[in-house]
GUVEXMAR-529675 format. One record per residue (C-alpha): x, y, z; chain; residue in three letters. Coordinates in nm, 4 decimals, decimal comma. Example, Ala and Ser with C-alpha at 12.3 -4.5 7.8 and 13.67 -1.06 7.14 Angstrom:
GUVEXMAR-529675
         X         Y         Z  drenfi  tilum
    1,2300   -0,4500    0,7800       A    ALA
    1,3670   -0,1060    0,7140       A    SER
END
This chain:
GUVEXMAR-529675
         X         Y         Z  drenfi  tilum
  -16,2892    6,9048   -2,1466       A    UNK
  -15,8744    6,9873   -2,0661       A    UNK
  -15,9500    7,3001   -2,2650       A    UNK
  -16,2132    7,3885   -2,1411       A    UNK
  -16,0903    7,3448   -1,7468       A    UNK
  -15,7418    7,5416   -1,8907       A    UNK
  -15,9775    7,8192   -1,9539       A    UNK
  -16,1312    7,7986   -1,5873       A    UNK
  -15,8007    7,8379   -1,4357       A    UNK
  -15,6965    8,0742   -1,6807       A    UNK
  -15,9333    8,3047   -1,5829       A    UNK
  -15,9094    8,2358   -1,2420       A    UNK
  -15,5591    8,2834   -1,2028       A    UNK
  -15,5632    8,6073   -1,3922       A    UNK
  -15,1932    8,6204   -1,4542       A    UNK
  -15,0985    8,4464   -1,0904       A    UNK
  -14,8254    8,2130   -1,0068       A    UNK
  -15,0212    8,0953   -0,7262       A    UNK
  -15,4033    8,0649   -0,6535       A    UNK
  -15,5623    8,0348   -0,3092       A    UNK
  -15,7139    7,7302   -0,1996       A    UNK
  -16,0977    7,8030   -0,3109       A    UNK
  -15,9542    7,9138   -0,6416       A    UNK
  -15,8264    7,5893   -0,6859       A    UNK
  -16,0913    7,3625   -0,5141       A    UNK
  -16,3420    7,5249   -0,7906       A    UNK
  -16,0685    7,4881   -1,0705       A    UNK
  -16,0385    7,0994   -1,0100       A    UNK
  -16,3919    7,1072   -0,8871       A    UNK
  -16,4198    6,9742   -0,5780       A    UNK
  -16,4748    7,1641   -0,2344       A    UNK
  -16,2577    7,3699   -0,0510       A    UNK
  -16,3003    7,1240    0,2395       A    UNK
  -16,1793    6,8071    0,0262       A    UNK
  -15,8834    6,9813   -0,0707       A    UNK
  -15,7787    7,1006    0,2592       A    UNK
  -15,8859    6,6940    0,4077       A    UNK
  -15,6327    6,5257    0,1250       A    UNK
  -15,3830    6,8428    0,2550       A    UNK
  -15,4309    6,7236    0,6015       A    UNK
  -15,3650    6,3481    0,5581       A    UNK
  -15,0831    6,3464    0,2913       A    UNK
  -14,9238    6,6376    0,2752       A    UNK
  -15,0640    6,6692   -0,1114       A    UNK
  -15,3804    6,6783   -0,2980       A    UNK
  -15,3576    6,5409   -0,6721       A    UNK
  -15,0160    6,5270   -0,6633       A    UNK
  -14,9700    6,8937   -0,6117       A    UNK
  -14,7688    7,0371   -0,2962       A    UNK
  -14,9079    7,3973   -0,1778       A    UNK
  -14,6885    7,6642   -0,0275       A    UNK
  -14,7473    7,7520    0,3227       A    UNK
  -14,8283    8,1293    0,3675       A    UNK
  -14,8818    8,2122    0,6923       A    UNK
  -15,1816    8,0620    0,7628       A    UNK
  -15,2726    8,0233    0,3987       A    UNK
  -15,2410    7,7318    0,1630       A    UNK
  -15,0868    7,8795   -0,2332       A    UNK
  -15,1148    7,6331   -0,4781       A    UNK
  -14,8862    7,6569   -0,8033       A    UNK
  -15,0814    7,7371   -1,1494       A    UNK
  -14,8137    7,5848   -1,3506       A    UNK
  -14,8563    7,2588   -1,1552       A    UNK
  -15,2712    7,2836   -1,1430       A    UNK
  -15,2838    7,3077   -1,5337       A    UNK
  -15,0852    6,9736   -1,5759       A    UNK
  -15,3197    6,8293   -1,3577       A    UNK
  -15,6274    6,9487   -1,5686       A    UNK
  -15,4451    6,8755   -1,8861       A    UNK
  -15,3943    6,5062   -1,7774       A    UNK
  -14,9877    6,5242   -1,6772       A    UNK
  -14,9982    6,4547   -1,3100       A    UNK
  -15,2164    6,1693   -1,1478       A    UNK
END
C-alpha cells in the first residue's frame, strides 16, 4: 500500500519540492476541503505544516512521503 501511495505522489509531484493543496488532498486521499478544515483549526493537517504562498497553501513532498510511508502520525 506505502508503495503504492509513494508512486501516487511520485507522479504527482513530478520532480516538485512542493505540491498544491489538491495535489496533496488526492495523494493522502481525502478532499481538498478536509485538508484545508484540519489547516483552519490547527495550523497542520497530518502533522505536516504548508507554506503560505500568497494566497496558496504548498505542502512539502519530502514531508508528504513520510506520511504515506508510515513516519509521521
Amino acid at each position: 500500500m506505502a508503495t503504492h501511495s509513494l508512486t501516487v505522489l511520485d507522479s504527482i509531484a513530478n520532480g516538485r519540492d512542493h505540491i498544491q493543496t489538491s495535489e496533496f488532498a488526492r495523494a493522502i486521499n481525502r478532499a481538498s476541503q478536509t485538508v484545508r478544515k484540519n489547516y483552519c483549526l490547527t495550523g497542520a493537517c497530518f502533522g505536516i505544516r504548508p507554506v503560505k504562498f500568497g494566497n496558496r497553501l504548498l505542502w512539502p513532498v519530502a514531508e508528504v512521503a513520510e506520511l504515506l510511508s508510515g513516519k509521521v502520525a
